[in-house]
N, CA, C and O atoms as a GROMACS GRO file, in nm:
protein
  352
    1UNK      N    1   2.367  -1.009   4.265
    1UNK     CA    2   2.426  -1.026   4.135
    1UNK      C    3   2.380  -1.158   4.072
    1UNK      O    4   2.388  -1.177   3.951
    2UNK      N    5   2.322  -1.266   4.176
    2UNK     CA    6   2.294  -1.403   4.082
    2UNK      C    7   2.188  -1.367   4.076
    2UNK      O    8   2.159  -1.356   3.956
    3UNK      N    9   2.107  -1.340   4.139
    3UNK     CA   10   1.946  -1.306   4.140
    3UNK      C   11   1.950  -1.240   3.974
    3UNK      O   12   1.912  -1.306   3.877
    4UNK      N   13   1.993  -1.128   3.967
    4UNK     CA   14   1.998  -1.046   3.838
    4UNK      C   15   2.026  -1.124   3.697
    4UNK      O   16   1.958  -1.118   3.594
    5UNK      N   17   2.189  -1.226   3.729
    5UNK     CA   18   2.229  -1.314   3.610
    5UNK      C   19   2.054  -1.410   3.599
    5UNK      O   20   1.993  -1.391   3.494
    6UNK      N   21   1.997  -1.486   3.686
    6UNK     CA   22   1.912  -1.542   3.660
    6UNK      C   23   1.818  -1.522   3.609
    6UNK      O   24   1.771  -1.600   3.527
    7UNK      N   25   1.754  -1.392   3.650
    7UNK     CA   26   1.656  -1.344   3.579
    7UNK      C   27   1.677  -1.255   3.416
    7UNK      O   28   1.585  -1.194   3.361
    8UNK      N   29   1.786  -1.263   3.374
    8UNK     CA   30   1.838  -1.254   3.225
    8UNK      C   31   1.857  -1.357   3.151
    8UNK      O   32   1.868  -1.360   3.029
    9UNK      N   33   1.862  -1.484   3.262
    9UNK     CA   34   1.863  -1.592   3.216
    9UNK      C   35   1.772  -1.657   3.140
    9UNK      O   36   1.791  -1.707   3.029
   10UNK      N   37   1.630  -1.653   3.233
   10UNK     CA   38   1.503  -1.673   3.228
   10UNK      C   39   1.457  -1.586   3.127
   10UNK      O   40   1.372  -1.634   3.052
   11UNK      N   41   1.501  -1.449   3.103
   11UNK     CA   42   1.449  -1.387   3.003
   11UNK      C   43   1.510  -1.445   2.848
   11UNK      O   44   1.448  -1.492   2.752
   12UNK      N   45   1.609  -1.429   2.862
   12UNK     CA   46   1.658  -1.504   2.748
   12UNK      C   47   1.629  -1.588   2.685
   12UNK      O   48   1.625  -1.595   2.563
   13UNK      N   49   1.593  -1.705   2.806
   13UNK     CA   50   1.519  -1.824   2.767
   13UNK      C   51   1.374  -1.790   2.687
   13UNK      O   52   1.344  -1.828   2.574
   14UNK      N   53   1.296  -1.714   2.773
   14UNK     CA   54   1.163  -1.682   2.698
   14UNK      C   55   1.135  -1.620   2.567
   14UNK      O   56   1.034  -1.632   2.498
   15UNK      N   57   1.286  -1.525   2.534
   15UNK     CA   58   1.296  -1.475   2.450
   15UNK      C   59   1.325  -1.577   2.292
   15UNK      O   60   1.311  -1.535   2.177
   16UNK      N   61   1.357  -1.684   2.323
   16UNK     CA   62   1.421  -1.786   2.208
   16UNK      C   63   1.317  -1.879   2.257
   16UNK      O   64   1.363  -1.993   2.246
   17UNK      N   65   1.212  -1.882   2.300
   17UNK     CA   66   1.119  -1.984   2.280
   17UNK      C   67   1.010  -1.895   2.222
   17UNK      O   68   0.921  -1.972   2.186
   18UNK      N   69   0.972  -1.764   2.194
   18UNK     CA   70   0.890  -1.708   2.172
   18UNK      C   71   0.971  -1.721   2.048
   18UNK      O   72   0.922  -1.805   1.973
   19UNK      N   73   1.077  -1.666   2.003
   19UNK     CA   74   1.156  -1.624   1.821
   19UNK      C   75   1.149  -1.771   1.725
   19UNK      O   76   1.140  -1.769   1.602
   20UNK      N   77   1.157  -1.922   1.823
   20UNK     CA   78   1.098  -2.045   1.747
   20UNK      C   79   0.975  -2.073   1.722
   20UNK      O   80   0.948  -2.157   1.637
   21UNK      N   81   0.900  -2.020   1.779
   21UNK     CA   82   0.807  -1.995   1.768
   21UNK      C   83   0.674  -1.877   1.640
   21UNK      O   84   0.562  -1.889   1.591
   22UNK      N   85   0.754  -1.805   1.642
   22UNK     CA   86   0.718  -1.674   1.611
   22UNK      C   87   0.801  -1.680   1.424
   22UNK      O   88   0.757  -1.633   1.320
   23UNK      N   89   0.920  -1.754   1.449
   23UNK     CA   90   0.970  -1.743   1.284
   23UNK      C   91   0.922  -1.808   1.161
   23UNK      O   92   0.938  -1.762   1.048
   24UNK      N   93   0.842  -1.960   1.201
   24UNK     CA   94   0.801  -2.051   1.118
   24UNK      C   95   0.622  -1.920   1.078
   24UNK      O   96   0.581  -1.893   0.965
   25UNK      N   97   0.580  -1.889   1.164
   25UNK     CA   98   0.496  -1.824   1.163
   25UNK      C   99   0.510  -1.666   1.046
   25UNK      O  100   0.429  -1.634   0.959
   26UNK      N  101   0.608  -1.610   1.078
   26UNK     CA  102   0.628  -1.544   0.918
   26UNK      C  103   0.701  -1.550   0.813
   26UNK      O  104   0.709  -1.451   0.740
   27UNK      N  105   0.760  -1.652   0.788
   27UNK     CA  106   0.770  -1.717   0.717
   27UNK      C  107   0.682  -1.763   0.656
   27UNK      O  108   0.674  -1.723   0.540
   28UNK      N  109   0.574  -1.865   0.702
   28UNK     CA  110   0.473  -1.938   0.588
   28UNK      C  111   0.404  -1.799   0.565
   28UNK      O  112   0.407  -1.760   0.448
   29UNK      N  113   0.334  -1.706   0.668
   29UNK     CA  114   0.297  -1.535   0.571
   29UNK      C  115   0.391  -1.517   0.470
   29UNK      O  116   0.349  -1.536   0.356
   30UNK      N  117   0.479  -1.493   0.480
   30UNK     CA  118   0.545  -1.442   0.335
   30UNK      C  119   0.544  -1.533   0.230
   30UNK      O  120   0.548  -1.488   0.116
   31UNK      N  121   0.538  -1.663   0.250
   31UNK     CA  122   0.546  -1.757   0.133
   31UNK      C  123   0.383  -1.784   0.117
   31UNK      O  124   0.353  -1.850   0.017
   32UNK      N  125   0.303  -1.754   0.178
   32UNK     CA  126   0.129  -1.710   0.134
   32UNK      C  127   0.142  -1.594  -0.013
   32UNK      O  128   0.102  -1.600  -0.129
   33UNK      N  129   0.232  -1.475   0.083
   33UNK     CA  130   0.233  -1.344  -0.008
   33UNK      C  131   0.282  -1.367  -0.137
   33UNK      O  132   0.222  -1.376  -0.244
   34UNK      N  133   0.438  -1.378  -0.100
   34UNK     CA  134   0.495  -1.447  -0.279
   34UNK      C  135   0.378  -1.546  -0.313
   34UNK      O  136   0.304  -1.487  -0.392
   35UNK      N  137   0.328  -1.677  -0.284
   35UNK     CA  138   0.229  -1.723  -0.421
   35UNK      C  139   0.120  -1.659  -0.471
   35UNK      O  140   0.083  -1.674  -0.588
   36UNK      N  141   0.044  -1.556  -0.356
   36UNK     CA  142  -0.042  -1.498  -0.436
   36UNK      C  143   0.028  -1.416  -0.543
   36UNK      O  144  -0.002  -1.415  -0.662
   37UNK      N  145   0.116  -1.354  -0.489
   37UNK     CA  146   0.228  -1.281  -0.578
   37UNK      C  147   0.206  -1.303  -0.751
   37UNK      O  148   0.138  -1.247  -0.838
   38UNK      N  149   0.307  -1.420  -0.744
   38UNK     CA  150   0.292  -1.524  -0.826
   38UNK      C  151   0.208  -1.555  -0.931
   38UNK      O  152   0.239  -1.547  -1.049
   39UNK      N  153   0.046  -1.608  -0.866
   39UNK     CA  154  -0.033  -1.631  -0.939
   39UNK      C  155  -0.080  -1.503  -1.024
   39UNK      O  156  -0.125  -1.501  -1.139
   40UNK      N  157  -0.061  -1.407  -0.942
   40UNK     CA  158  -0.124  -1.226  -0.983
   40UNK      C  159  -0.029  -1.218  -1.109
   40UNK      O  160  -0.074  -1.198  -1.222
   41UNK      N  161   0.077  -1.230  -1.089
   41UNK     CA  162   0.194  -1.257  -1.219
   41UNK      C  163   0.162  -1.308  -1.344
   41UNK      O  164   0.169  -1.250  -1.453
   42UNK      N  165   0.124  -1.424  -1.318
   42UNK     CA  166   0.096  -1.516  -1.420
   42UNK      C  167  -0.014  -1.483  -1.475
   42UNK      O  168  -0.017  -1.488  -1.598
   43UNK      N  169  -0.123  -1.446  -1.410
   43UNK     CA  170  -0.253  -1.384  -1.436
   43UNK      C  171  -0.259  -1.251  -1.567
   43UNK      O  172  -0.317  -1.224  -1.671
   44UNK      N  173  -0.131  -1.185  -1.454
   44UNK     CA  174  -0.152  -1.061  -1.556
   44UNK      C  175  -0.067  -1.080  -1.703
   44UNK      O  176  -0.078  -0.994  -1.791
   45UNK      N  177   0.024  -1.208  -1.723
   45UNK     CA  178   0.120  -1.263  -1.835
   45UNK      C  179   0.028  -1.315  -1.943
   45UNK      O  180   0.050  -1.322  -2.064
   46UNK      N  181  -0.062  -1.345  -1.887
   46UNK     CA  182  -0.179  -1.418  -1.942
   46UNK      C  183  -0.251  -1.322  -1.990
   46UNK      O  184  -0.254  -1.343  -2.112
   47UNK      N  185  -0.343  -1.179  -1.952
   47UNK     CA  186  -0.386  -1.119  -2.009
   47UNK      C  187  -0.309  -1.025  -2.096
   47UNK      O  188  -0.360  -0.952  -2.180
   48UNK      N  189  -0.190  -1.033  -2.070
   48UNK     CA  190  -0.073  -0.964  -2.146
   48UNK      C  191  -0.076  -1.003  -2.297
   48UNK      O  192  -0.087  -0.937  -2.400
   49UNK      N  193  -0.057  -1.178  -2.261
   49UNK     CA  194  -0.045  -1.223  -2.396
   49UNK      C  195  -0.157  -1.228  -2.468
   49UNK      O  196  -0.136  -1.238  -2.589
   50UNK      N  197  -0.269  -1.225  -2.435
   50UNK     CA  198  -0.411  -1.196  -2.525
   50UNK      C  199  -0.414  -1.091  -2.592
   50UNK      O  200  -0.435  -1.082  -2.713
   51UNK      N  201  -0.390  -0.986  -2.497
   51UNK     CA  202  -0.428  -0.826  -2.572
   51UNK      C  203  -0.305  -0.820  -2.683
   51UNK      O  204  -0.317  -0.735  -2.771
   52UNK      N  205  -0.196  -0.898  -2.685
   52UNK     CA  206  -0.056  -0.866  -2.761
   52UNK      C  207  -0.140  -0.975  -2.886
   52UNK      O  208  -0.125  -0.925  -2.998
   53UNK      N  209  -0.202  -1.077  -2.890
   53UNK     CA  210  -0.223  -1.130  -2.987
   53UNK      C  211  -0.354  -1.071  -3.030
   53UNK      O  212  -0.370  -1.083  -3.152
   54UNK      N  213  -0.467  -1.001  -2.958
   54UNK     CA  214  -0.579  -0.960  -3.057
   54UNK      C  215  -0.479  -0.846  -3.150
   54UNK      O  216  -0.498  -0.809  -3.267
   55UNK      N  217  -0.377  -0.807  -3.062
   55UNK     CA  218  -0.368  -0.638  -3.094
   55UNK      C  219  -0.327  -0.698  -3.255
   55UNK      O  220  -0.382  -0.646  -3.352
   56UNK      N  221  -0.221  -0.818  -3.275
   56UNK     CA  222  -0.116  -0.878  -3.377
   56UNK      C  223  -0.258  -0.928  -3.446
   56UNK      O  224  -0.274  -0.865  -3.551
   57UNK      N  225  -0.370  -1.024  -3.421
   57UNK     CA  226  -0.454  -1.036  -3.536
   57UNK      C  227  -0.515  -0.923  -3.612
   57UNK      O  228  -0.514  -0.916  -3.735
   58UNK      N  229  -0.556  -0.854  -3.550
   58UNK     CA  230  -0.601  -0.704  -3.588
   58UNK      C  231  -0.515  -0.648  -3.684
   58UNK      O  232  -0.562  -0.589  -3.782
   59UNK      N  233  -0.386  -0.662  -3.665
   59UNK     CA  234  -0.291  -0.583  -3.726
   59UNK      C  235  -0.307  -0.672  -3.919
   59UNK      O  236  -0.328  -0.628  -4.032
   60UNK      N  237  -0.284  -0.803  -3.860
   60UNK     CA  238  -0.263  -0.901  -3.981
   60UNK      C  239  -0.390  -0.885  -4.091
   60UNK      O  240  -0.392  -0.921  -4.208
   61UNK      N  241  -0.504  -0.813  -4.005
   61UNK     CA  242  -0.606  -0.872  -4.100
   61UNK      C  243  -0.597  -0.699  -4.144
   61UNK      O  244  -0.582  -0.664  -4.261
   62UNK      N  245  -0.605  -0.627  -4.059
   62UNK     CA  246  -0.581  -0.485  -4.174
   62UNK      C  247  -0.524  -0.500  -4.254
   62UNK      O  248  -0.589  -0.473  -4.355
   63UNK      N  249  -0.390  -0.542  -4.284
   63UNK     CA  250  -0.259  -0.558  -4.391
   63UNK      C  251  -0.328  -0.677  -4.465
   63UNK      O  252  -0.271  -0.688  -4.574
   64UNK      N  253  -0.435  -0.780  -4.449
   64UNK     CA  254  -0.451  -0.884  -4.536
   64UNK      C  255  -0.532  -0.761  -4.613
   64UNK      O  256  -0.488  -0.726  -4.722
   65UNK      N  257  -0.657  -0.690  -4.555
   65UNK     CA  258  -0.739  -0.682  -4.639
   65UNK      C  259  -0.639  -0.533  -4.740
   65UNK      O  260  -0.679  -0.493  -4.849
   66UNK      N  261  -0.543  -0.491  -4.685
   66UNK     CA  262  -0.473  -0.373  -4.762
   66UNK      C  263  -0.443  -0.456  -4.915
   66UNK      O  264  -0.496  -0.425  -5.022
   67UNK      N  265  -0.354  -0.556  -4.897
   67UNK     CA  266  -0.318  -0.629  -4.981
   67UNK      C  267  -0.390  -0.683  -5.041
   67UNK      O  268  -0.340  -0.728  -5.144
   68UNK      N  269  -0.544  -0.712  -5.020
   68UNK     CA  270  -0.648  -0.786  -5.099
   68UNK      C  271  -0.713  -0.704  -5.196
   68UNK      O  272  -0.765  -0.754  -5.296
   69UNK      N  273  -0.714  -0.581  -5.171
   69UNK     CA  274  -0.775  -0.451  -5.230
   69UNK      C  275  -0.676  -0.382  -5.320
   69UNK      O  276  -0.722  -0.344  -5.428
   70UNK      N  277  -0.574  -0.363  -5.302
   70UNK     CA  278  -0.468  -0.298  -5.380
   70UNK      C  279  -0.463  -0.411  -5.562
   70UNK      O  280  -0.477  -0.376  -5.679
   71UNK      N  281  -0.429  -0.590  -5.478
   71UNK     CA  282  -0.414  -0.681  -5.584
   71UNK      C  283  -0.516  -0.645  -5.691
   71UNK      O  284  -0.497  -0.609  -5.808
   72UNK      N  285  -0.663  -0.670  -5.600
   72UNK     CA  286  -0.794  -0.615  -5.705
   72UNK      C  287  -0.771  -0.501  -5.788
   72UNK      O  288  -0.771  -0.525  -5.909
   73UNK      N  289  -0.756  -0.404  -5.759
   73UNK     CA  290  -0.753  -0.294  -5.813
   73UNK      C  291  -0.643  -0.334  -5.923
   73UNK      O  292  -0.670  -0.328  -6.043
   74UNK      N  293  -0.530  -0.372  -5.881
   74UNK     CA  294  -0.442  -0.384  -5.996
   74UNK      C  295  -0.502  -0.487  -6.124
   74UNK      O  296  -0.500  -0.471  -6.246
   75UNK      N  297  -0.551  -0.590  -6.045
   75UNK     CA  298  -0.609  -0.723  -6.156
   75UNK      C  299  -0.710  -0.607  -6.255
   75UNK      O  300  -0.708  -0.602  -6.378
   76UNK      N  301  -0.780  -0.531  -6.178
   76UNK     CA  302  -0.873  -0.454  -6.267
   76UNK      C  303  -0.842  -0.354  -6.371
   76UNK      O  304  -0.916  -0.338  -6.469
   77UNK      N  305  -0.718  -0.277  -6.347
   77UNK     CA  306  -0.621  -0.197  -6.418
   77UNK      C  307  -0.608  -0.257  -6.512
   77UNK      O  308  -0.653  -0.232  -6.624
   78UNK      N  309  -0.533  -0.357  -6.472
   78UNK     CA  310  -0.468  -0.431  -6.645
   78UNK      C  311  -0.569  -0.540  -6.710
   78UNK      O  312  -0.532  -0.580  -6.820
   79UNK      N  313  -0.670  -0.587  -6.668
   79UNK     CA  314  -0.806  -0.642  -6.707
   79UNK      C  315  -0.823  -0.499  -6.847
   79UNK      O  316  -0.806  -0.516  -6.968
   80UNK      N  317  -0.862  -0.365  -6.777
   80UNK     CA  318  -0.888  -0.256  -6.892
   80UNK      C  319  -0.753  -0.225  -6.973
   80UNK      O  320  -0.789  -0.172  -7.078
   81UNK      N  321  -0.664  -0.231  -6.971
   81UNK     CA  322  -0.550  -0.241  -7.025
   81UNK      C  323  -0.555  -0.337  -7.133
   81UNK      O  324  -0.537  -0.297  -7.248
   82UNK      N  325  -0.575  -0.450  -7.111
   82UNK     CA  326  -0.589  -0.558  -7.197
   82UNK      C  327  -0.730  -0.519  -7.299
   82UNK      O  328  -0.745  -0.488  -7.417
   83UNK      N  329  -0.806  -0.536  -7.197
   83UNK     CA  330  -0.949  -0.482  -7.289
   83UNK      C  331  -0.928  -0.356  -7.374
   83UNK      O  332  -1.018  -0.333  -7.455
   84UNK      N  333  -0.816  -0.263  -7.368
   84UNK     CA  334  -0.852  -0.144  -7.426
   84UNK      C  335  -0.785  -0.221  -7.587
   84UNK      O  336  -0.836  -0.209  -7.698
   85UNK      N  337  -0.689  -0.279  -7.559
   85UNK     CA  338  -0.619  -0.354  -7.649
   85UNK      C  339  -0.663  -0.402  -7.771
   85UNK      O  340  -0.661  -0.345  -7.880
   86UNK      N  341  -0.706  -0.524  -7.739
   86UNK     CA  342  -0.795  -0.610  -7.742
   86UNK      C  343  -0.920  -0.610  -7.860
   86UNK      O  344  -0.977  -0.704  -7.916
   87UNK      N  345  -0.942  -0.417  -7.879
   87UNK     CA  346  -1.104  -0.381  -7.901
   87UNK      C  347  -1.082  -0.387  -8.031
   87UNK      O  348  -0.967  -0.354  -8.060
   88UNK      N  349  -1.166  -0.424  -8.145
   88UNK     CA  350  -1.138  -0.397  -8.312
   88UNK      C  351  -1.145  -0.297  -8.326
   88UNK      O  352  -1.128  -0.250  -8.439
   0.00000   0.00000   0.00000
């Protein structure tokens, strides 16, 4: 019966020098994983926010040039409007 307690003893022991061992060890793996994580995150926030701002310049300059073309057209309307006026 001591023979037996001892050698559970000894195991035990080996068992908690291997788990101090063994925990710092996945641990820093997982905190490897989360920063690549992380950076992959930020990476993709980053190309996020590009494509969201070409998509928003794109948008602005269609609607500038809508509005630049419509004004013309109108300046030109009442340009002949006036001119029809205007004529002796």
């Amino acid at each position: 019966m001591k023979k037996s307690l001892c050698v559970v003893k000894g195991l035990f022991l080996v068992a908690l020098s291997c788990v101090t061992g063994v925990l710092p060890a996945i641990t820093f793996a997982q905190a490897q994983d989360n920063d690549k994580s992380v950076k992959q995150d930020v990476k993709d926030a980053g190309h996020s926010t590009k494509e969201a701002t070409k998509k928003t310049g794109s948008s602005i300059k269609k609607g500038t040039k809508k509005v630049v073309n419509k004004s013309a057209t109108k300046t030109a309307d009442t340009a002949d409007k006036v001119a029809d006026k205007t004529k002796p």
